[in-house]
C-alpha positions in Angstrom: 53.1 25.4 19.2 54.5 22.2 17.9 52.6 20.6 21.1 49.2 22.0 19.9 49.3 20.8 15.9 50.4 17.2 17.2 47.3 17.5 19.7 45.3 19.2 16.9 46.0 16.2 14.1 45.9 13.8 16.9 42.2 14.6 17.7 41.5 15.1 14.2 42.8 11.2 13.7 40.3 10.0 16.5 37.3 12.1 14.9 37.8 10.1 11.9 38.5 6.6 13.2 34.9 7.5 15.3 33.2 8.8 12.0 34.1 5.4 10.2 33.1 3.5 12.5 29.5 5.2 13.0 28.8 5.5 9.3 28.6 1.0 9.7 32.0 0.5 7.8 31.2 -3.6 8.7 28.5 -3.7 5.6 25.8 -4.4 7.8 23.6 -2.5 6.2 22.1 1.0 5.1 19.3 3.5 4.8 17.8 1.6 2.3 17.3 -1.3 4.6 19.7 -3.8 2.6 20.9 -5.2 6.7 19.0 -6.9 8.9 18.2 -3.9 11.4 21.0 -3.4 14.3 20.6 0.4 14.5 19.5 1.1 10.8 16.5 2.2 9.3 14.5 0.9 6.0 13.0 2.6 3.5 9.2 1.2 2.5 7.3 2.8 0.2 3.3 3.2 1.0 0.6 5.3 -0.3 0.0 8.7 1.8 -3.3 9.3 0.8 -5.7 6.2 0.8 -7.7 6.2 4.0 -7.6 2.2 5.4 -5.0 0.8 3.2 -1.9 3.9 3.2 -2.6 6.9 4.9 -0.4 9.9 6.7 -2.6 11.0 9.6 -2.5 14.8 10.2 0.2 13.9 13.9 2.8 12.9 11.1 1.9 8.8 12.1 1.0 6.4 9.7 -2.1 4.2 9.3 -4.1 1.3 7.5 -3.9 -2.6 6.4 -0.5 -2.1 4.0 1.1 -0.4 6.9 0.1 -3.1 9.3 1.3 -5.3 6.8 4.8 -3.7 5.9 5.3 -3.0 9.4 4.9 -6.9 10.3 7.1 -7.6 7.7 9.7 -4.9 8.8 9.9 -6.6 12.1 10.7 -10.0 10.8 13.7 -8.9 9.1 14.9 -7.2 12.1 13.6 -4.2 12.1 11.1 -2.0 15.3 8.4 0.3 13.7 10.9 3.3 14.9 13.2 2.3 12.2 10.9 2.1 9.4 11.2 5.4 6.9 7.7 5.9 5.4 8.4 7.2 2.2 5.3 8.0 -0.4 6.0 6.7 -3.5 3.2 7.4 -5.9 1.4 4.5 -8.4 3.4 5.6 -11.3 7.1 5.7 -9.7 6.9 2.5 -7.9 9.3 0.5 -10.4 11.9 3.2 -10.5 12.0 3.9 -6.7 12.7 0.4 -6.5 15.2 -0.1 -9.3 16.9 3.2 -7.8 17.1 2.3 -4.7 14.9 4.9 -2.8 13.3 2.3 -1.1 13.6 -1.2 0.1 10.0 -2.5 -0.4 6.9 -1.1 -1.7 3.5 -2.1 0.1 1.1 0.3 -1.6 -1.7 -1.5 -3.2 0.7 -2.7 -6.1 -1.6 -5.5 -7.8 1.0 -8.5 -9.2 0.7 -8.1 -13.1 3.3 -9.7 -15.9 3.7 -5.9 -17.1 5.5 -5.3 -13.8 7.6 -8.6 -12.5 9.3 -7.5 -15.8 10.7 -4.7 -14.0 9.9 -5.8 -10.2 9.9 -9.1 -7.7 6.7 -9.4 -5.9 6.5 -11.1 -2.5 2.9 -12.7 -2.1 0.1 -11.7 -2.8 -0.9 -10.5 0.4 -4.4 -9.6 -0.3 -6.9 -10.3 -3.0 -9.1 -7.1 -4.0 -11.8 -6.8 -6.7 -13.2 -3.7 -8.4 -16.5 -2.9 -7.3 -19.0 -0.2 -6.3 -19.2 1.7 -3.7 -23.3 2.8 -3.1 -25.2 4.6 -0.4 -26.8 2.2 2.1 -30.3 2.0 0.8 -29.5 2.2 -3.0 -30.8 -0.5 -5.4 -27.6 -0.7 -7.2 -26.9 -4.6 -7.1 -25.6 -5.5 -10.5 -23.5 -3.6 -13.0 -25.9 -3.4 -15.6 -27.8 -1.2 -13.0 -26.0 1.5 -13.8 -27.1 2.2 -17.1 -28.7 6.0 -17.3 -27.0 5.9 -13.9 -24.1 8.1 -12.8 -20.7 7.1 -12.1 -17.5 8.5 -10.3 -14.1 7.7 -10.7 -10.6 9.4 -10.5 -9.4 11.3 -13.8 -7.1 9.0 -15.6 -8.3 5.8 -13.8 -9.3 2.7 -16.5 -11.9 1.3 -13.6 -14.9 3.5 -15.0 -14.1 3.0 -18.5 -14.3 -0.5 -17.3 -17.7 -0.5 -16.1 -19.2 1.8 -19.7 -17.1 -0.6 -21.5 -17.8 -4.9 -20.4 -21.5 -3.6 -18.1 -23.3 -0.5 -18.4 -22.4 1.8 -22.1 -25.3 4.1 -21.5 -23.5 5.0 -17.8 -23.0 8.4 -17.1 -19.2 9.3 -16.1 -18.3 11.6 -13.7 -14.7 12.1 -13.1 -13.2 13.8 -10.0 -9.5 15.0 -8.9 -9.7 12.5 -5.9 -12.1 9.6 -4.2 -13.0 12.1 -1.6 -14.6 14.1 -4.3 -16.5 10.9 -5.9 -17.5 10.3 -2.3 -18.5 13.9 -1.0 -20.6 13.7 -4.5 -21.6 10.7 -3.8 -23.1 11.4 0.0 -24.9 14.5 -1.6 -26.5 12.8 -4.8 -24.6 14.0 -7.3 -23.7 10.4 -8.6 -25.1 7.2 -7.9 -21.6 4.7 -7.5 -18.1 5.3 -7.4 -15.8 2.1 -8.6 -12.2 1.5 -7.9 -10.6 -1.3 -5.7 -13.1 -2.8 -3.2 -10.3 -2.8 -0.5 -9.7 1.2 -1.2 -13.3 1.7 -1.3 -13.6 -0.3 1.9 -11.2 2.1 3.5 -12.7 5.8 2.3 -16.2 4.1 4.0 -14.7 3.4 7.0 -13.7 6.9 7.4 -15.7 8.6 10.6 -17.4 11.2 8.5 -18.6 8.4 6.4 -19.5 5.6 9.0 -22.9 3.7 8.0 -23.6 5.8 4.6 -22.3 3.3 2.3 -22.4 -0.3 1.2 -20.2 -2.4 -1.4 -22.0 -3.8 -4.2 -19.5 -6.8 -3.2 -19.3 -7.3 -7.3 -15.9 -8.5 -8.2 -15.5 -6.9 -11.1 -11.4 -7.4 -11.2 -9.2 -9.6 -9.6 -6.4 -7.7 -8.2 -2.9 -9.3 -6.4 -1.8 -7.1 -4.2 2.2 -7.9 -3.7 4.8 -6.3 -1.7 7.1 -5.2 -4.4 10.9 -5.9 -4.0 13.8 -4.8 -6.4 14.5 -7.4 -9.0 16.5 -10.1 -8.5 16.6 -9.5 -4.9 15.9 -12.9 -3.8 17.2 -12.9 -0.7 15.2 -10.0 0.5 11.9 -11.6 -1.1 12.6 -15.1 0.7 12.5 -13.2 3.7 9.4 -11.4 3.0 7.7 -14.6 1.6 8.2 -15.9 5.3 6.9 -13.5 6.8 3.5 -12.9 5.2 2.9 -16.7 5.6 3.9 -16.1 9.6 1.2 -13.2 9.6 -2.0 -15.2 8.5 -0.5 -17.9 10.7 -0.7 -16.5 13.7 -3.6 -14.3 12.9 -2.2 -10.9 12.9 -3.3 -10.8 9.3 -7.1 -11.3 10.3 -6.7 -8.7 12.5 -5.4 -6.0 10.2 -8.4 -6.8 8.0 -10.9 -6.4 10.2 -9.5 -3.4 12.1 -8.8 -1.6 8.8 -11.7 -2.6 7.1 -14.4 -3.3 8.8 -16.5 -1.1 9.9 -17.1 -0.8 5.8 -18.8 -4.7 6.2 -15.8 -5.3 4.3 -16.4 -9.2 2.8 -12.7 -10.2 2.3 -10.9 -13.2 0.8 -9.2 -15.6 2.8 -5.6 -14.4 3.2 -4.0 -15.7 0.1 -0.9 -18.6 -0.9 2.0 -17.4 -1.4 2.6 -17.5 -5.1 -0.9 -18.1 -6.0 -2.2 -15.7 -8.4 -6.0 -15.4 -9.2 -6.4 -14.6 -12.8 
């Protein structure tokens, strides 16, 4: 009997020792992607549900420019798309996922503004959107001020429409949905005459199959709008890295690329790839 509890504690001892060892006891790194790859995993926040830019495609994979993006980045610090957590962080919990630790960077439109690099680090910008309109092909929608008397769709709760009444077109009609496929489902039947938000996230619900060749940006720049890769504050380390790499994708043209495979077939007109740093007020 004695025999068996010295076995029993033995085994128990080497169990342990192995556990240890497996849970990375060396500090080189975690879930939340604070190593530099080597067997872990890192958490990046994205968007779930914006065709072209973040979106969860109904096989479970991921898709669109900030995944392209994120994914490049991932790979410079160490990382293969297989250990990459997806995790969907929505517009208004992106500072706290970061500042809790949920995630490790957040690529999910997240324009640079003072507001937020109070709270947040921002590596970039990686891409410089506009608001705009999003029109049917043969509409003759080419200014604002056209949509006076005119319908126009926007999510509930988004400033972009209240944008357009306020600086372009008062006597615009606004039509608020629950989502941008409803603006554009009302939009391909008549029921409104433009939908505004982001051109890049308008760019991306065109390109979708069902929508291919129906619409047309106004290509207004109504905005500017930074989009960053958001990184917990005072992380410097971390956004160094991530600095370097965006400056490696446009170098080598993988950034081109994600544009135009992402956004194209929207006759998507984009910026060049912006400096690092360089924010367009």
């Amino acid at each position: 009997m004695k025999l068996r509890k010295v076995s029993a504690a033995a085994a128990t001892a080497l169990v342990l020792a192995l556990t240890a060892t497996a849970c990375g006891g060396d500090g080189d790194g975690d879930s939340n992607g604070s190593g530099s790859g080597g067997g872990k995993t890192i958490k990046i926040g994205i968007k779930y549900d914006q065709p072209g830019l973040g979106l969860k495609e109904p096989d479970g994979s991921f898709s669109g420019f900030d995944v392209d993006v994120a994914t490049y980045v991932a790979k410079e610090l160490g990382y293969k798309p297989d250990q990459i957590e997806w995790v969907e962080t929505k517009s208004a919990d992106r500072e706290n996922a970061l500042s809790r630790g949920d995630v490790k960077l957040i690529a999910a439109t997240y324009s640079i503004t003072d507001e937020r690099k109070q709270k947040v680090d921002f590596a970039g910008p990686y891409l410089l959107a506009h608001q705009d309109l999003l029109v049917k092909k043969d509409s003759d929608i080419t200014k604002a001020t056209d949509l006076n008397d005119k319908k126009l769709c926007s999510v509930a709760g988004s400033t972009s429409a209240q944008n357009v009444k306020k600086d372009f077109a008062p006597k615009a009609q606004l039509s608020e949905r629950g989502g941008y496929s409803e603006c554009l489902s009302a939009l391909q039947s008549g029921g409104v005459d433009a939908l505004t938000t982001d051109d890049s996230i308008l760019a991306g619900y065109a390109a979708q199959e069902q929508y291919k060749g129906q619409f047309k940006l106004a290509g207004l720049k109504l905005s500017n709008e930074n989009y960053g890769v958001g990184v917990k504050k005072g992380d410097t380390a971390t956004l160094d890295k991530v600095n370097a790499a965006l400056e490696k994708m446009v170098k080598d043209g993988a950034w081109q690329k994600a544009v135009e495979e992402n956004f194209g077939p929207a006759s998507y007109k984009n910026e060049p790839a912006p400096k690092i740093g360089q924010i367009v007020q």
